[in-house]
MDAnalysis code that builds the backbone (N, CA, C; Angstrom):
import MDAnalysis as mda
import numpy as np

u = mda.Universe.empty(555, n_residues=185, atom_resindex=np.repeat(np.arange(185), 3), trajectory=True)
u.add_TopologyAttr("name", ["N", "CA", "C"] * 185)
u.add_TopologyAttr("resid", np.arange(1, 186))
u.add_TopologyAttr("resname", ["UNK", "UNK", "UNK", "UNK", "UNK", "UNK", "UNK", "UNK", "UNK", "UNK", "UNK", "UNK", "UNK", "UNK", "UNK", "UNK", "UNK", "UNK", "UNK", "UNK", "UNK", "UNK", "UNK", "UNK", "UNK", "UNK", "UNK", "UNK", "UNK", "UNK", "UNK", "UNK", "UNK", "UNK", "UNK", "UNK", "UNK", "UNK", "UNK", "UNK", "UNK", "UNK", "UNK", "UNK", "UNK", "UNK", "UNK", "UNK", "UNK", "UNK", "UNK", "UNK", "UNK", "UNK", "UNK", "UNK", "UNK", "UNK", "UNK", "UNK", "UNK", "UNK", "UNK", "UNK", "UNK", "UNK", "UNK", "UNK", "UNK", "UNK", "UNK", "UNK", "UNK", "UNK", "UNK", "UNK", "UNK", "UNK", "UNK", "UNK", "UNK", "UNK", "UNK", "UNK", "UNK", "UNK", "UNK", "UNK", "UNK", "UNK", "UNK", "UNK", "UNK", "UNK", "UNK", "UNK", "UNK", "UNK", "UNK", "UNK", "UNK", "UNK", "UNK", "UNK", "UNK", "UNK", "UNK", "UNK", "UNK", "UNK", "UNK", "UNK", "UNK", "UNK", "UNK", "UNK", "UNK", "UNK", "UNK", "UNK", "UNK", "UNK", "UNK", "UNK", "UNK", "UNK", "UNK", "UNK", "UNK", "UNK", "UNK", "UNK", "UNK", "UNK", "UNK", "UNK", "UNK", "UNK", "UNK", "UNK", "UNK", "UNK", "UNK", "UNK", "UNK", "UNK", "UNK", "UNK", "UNK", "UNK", "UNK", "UNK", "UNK", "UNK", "UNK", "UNK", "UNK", "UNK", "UNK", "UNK", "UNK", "UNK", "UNK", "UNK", "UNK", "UNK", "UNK", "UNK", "UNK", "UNK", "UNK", "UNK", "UNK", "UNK", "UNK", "UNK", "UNK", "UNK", "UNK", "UNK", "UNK", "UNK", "UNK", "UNK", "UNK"])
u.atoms.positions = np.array([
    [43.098, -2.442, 51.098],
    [42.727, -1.233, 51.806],
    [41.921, -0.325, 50.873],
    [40.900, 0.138, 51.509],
    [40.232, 1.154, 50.452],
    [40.637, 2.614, 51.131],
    [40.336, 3.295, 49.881],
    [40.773, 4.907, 50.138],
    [39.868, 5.433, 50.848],
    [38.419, 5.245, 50.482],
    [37.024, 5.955, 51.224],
    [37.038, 5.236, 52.128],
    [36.273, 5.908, 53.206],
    [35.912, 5.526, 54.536],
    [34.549, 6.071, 55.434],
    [34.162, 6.988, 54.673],
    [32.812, 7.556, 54.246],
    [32.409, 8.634, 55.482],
    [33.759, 8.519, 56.356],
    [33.076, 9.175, 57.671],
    [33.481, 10.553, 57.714],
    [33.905, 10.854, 56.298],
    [33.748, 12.717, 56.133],
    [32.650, 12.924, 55.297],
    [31.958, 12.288, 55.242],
    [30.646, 12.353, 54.294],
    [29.764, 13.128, 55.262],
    [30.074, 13.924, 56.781],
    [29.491, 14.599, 57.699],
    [29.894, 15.959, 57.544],
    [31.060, 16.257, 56.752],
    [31.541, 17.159, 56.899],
    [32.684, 17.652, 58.126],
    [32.901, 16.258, 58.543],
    [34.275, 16.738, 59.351],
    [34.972, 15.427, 59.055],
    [36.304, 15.721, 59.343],
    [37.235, 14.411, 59.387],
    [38.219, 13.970, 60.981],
    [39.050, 13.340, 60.935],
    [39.538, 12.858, 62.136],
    [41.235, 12.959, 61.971],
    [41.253, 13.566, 63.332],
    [42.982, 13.973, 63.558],
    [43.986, 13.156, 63.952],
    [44.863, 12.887, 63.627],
    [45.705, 11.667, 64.820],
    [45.443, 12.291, 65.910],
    [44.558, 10.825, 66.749],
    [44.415, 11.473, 68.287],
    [42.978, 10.996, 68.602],
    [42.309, 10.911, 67.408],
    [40.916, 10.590, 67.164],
    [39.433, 11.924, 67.110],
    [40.380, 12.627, 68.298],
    [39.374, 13.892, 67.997],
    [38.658, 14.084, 66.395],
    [37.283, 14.204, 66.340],
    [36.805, 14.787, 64.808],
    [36.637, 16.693, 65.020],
    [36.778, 16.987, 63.562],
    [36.784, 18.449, 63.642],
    [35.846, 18.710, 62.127],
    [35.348, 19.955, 62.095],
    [34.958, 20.032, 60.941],
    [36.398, 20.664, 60.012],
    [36.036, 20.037, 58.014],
    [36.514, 20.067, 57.072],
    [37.195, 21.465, 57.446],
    [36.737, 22.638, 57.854],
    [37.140, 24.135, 57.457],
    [37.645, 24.088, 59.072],
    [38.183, 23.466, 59.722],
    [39.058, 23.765, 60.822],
    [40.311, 24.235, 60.926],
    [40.671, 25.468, 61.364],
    [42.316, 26.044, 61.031],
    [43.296, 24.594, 61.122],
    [43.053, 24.015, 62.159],
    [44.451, 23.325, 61.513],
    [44.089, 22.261, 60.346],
    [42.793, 21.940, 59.774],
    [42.863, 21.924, 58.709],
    [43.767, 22.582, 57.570],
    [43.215, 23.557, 57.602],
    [43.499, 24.679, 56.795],
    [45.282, 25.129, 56.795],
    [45.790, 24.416, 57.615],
    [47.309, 24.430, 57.826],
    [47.943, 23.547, 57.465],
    [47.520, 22.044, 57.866],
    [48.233, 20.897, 57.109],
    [47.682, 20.698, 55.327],
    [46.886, 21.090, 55.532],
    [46.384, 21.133, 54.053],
    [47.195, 22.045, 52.919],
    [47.344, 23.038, 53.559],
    [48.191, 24.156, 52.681],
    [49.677, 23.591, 52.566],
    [50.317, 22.798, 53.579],
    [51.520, 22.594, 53.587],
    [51.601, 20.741, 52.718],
    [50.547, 20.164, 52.663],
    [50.125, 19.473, 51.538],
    [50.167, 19.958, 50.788],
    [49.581, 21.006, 49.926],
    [49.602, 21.814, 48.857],
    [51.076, 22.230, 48.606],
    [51.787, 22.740, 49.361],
    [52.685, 22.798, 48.957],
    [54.036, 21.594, 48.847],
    [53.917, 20.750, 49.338],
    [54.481, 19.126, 49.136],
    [53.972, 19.032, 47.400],
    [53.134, 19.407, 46.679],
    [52.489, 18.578, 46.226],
    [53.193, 19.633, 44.579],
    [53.889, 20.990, 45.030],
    [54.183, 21.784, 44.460],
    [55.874, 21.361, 44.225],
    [56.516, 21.011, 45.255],
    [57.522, 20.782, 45.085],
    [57.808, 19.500, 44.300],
    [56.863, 18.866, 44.430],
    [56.787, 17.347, 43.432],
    [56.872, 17.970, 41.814],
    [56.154, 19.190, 41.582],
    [56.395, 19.685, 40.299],
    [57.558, 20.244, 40.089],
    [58.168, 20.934, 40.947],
    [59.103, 21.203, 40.576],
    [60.296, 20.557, 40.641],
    [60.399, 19.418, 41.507],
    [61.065, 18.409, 41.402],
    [61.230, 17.810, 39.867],
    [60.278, 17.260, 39.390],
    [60.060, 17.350, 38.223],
    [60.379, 18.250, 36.898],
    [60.686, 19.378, 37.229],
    [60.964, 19.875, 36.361],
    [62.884, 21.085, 35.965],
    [62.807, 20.546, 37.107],
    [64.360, 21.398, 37.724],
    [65.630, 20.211, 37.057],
    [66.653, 20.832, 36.906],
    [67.841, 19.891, 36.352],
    [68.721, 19.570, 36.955],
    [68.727, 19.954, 38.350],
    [70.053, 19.777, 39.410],
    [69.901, 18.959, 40.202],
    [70.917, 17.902, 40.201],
    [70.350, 16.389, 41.198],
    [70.819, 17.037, 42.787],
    [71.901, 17.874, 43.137],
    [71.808, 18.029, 44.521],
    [70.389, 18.674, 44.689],
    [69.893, 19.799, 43.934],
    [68.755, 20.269, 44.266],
    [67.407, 19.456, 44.672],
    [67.396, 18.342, 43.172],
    [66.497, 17.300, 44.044],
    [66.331, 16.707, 45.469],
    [67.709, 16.318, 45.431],
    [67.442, 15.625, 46.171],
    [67.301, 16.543, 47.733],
    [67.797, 17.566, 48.032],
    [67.064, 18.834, 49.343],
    [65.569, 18.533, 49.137],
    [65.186, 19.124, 48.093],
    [63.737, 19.066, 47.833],
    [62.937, 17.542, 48.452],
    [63.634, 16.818, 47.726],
    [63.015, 15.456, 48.665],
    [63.165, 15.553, 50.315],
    [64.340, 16.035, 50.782],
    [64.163, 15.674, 52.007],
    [63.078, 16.964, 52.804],
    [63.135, 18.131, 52.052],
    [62.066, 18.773, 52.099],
    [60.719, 18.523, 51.965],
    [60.446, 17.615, 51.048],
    [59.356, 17.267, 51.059],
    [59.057, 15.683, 52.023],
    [60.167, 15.285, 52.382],
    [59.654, 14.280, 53.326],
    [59.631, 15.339, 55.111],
    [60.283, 16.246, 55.203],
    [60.647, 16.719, 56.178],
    [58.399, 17.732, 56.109],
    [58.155, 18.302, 55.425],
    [56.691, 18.249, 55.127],
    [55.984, 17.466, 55.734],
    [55.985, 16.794, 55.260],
    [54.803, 14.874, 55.734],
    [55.167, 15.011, 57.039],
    [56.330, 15.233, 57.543],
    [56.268, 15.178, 59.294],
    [55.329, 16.478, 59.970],
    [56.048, 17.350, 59.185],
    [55.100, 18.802, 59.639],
    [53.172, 18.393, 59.293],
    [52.848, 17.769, 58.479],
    [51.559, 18.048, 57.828],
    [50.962, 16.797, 59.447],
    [52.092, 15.874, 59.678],
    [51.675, 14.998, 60.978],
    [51.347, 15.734, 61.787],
    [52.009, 16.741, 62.492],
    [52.609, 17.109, 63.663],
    [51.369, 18.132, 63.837],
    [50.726, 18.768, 62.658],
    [49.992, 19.655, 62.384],
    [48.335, 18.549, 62.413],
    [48.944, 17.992, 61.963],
    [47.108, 17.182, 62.073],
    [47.054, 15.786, 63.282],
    [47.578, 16.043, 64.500],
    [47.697, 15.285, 65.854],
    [47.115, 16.294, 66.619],
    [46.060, 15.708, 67.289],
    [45.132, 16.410, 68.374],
    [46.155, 16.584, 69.943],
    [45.816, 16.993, 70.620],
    [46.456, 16.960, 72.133],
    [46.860, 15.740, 72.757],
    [45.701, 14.675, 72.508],
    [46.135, 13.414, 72.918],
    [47.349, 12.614, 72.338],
    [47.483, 13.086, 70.894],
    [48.648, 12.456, 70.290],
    [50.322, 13.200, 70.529],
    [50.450, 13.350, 71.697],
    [51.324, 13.967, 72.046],
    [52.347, 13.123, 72.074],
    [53.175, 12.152, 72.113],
    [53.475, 11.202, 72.406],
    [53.968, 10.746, 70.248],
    [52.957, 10.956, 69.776],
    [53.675, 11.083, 68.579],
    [54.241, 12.104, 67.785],
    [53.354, 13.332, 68.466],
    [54.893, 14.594, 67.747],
    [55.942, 14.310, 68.540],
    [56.520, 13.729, 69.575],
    [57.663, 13.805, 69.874],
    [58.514, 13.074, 69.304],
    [58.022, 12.050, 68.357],
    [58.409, 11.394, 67.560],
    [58.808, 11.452, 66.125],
    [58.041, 12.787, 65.791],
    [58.253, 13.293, 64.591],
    [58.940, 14.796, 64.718],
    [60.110, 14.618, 64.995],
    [60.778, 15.461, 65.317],
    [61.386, 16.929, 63.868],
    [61.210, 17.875, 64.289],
    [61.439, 19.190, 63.471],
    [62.206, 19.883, 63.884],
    [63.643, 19.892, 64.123],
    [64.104, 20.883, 65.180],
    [65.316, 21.693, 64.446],
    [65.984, 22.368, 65.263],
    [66.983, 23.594, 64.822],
    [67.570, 23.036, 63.433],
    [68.439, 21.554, 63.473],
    [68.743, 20.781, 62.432],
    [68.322, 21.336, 61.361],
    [66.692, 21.236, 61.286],
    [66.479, 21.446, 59.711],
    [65.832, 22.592, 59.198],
    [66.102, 23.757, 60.116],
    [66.327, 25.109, 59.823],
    [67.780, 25.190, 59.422],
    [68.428, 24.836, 59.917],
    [70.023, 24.762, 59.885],
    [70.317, 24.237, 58.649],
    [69.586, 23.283, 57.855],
    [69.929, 22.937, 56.743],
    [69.686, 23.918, 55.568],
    [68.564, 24.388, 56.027],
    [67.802, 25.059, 54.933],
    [68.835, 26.323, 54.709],
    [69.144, 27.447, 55.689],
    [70.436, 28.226, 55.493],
    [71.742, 27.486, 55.118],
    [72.115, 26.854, 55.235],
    [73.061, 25.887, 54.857],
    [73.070, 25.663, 53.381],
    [72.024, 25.410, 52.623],
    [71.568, 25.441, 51.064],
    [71.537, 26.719, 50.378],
    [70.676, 27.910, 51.517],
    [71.165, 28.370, 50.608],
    [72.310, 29.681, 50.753],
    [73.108, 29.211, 51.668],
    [74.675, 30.129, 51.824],
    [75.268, 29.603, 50.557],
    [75.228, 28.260, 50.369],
    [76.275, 27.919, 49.233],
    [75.355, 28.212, 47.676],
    [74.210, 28.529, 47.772],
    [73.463, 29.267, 46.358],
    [73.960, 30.503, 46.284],
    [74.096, 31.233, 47.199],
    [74.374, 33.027, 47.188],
    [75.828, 32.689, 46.503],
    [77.095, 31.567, 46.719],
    [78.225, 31.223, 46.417],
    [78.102, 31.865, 44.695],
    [77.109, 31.473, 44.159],
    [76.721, 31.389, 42.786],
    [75.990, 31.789, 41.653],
    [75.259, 32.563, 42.844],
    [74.282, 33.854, 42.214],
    [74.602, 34.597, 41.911],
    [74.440, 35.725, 41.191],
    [74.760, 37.250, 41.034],
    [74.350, 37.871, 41.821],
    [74.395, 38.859, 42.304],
    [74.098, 39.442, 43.063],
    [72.789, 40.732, 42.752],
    [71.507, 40.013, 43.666],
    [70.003, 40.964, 43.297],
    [70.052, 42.349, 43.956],
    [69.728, 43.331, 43.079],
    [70.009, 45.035, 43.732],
    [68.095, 45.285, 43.763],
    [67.449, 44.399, 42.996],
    [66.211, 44.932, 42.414],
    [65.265, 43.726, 43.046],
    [64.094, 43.743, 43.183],
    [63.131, 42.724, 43.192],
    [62.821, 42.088, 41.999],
    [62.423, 41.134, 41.894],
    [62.441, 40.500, 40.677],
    [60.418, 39.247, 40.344],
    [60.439, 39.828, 39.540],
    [59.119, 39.147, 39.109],
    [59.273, 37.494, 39.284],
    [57.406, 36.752, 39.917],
    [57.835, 35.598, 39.123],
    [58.110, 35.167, 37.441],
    [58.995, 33.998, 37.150],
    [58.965, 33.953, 35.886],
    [60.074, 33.283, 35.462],
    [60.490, 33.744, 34.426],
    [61.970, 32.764, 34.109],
    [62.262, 32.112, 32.878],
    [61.370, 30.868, 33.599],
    [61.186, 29.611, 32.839],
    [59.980, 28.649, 33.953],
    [59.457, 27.849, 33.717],
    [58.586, 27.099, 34.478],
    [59.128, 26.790, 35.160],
    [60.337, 25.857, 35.744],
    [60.832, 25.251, 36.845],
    [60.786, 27.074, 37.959],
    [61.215, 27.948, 37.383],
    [61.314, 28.725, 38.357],
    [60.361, 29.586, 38.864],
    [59.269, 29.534, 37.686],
    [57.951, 30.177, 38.155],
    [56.932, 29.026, 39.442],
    [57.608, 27.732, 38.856],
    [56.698, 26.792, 39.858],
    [57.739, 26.481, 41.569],
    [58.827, 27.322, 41.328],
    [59.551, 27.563, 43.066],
    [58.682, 28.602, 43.591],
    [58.345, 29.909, 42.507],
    [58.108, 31.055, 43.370],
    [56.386, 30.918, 43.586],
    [55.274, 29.678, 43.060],
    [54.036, 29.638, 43.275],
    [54.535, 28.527, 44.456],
    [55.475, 27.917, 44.866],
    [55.555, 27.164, 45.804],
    [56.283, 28.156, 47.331],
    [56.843, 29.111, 46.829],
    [57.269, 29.976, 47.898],
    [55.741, 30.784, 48.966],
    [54.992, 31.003, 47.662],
    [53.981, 32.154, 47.916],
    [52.759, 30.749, 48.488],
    [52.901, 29.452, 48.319],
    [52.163, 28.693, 49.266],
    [52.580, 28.690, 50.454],
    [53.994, 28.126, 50.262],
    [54.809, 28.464, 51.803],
    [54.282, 29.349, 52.595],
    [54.775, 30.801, 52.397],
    [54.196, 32.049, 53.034],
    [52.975, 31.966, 53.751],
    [51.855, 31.197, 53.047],
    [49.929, 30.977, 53.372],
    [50.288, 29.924, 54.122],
    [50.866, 28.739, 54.224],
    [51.037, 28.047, 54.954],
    [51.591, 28.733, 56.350],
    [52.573, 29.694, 56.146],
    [53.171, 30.044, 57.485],
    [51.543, 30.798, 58.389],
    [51.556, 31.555, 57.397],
    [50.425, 32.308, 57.890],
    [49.131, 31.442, 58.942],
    [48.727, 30.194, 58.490],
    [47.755, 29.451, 58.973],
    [48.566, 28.837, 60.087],
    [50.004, 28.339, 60.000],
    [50.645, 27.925, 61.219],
    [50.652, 28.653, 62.228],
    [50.997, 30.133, 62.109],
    [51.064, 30.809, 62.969],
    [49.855, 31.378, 63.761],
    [48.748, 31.713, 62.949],
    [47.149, 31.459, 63.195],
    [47.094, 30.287, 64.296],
    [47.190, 29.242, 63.865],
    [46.973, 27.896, 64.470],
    [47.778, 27.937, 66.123],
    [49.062, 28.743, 65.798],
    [49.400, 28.480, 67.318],
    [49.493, 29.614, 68.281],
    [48.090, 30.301, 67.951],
    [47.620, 31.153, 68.833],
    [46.629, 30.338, 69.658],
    [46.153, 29.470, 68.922],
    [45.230, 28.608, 70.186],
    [45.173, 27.058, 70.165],
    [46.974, 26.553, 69.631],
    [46.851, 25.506, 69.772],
    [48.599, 25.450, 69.511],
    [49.242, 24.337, 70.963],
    [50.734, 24.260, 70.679],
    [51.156, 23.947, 69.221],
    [52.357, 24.658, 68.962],
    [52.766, 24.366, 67.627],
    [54.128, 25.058, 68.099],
    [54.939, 23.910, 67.754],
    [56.142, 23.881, 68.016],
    [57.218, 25.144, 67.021],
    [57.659, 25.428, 67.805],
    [58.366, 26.977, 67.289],
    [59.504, 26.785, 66.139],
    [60.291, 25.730, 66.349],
    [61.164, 25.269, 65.073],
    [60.622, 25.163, 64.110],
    [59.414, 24.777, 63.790],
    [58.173, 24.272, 62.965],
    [58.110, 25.646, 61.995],
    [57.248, 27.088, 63.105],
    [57.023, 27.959, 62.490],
    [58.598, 28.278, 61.641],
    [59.697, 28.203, 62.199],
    [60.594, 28.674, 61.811],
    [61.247, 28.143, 60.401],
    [60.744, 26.663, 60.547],
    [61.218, 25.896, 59.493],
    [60.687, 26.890, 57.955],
    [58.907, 26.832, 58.339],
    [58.330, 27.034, 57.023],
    [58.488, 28.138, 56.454],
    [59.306, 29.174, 57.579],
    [59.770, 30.526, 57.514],
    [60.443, 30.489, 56.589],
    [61.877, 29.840, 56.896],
    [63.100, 29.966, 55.858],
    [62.862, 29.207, 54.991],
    [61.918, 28.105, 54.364],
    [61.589, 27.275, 53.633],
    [61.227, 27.999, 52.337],
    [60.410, 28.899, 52.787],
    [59.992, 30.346, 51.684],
    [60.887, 30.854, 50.791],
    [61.937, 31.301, 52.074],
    [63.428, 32.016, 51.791],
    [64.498, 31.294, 50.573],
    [64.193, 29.683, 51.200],
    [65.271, 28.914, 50.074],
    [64.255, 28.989, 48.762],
    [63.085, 28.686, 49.025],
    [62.200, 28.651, 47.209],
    [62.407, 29.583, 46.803],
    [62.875, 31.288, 47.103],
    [62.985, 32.666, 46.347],
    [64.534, 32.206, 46.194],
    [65.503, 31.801, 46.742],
    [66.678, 31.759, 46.084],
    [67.034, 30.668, 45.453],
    [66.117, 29.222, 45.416],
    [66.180, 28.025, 44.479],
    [65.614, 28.379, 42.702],
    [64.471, 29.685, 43.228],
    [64.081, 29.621, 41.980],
    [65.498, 30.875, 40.668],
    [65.786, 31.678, 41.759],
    [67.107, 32.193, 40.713],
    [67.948, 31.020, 40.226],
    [68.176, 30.254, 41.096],
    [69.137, 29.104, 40.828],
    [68.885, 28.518, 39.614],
    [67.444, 28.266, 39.896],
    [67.027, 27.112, 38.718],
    [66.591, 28.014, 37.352],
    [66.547, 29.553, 37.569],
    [66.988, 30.183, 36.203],
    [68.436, 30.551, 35.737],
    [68.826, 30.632, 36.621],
    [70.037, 30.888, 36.168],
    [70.491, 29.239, 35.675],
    [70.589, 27.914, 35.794],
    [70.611, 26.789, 35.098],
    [70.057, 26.715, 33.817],
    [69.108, 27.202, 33.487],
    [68.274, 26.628, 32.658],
    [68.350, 28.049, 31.775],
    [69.142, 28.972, 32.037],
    [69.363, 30.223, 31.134],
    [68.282, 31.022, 30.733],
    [67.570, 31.166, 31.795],
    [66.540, 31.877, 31.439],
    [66.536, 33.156, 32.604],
    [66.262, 34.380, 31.774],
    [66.377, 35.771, 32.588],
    [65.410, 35.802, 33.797],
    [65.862, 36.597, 34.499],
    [65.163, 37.130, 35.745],
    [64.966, 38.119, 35.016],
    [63.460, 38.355, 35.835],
    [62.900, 39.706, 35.255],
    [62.157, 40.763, 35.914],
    [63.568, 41.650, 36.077],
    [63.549, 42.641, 37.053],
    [62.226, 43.468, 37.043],
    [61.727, 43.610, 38.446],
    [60.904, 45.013, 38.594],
    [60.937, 46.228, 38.612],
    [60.408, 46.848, 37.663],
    [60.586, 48.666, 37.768],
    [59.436, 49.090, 38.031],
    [59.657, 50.631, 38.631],
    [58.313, 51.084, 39.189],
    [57.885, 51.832, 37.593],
    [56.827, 51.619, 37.706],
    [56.403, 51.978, 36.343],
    [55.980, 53.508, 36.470],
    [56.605, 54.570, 35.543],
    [56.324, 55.791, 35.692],
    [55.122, 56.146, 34.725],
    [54.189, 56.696, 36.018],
    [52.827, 57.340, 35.108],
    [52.721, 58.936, 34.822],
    [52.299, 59.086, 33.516],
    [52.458, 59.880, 32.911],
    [51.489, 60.913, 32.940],
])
């Protein structure tokens, strides 16, 4: 199998479904970002020390690849988002992860910078993709179905990377580093 196929060499590519669209098409611009962020959690997968944590993250990041499907299937491929199913379940998981993190956290009074240590600076550049990702999803299903568990998923998905990344400083013993409003003089 070869990788090229030469038929974005026009400047558009092809959706499950067959429809072509051009390169800069919002739902481009949606499965792509949520690629981007698959591709973030692979780093931090990589770099985090907690095997339950991995392994969420994996199913997070396989639970992704369905979304980045579901997101790049034209109208005709209807018949295969129903197949790639996203539903309450794995919102339900995602609070579920992190009720039992709050178990173990200290408790935040303040906002807190990215930072840490790398594993936790690369949750909160994967949170703040999340977020752009939601943003283009929600864009996207102003003029095109997009299943509402979906938006909801990538919602709280955000939510667990801001409380995975305390986690994974507080493991790895490295400070959070609180925000103050800086007084000008």
């Amino acid at each position: 199998m070869q990788i090229y196929t030469r038929t974005g060499d026009d400047g558009t590519t092809g959706l499950i479904g067959g429809t072509r669209v051009k390169k800069y098409d919002l739902r481009l611009e949606a499965y792509g970002t949520v690629d981007e962020l698959n591709s973030y959690l692979g780093v931090v997968r990589s770099l985090q020390t907690d095997d339950h944590a991995d392994k969420v993250l994996e199913k997070i990041q396989h639970k992704l690849f369905v979304i980045g499907a579901h997101l790049a299937s034209d109208e005709s491929a209807g018949m295969i988002k129903k197949q790639l199913p996203c539903g309450e379940a794995d919102v339900l998981m995602l609070e579920k992860e992190m009720d039992a993190l709050f178990t173990v956290l200290p408790r935040l009074n303040n906002f807190i910078l990215p930072g840490g240590c790398q594993a936790s600076s690369f949750c909160h550049v994967a949170r703040t993709i999340c977020r752009r990702a939601e943003r283009r999803i929600v864009e996207l299903s102003e003029t095109n179905e997009v299943d509402s568990d979906l938006i909801k998923y990538i919602n709280r998905l955000s939510d667990y990377l801001f409380v995975l990344s305390r986690k994974v400083s507080m493991d790895q013993n490295a400070p959070e580093i609180l925000w103050t409003q800086e007084i000008r003089e």
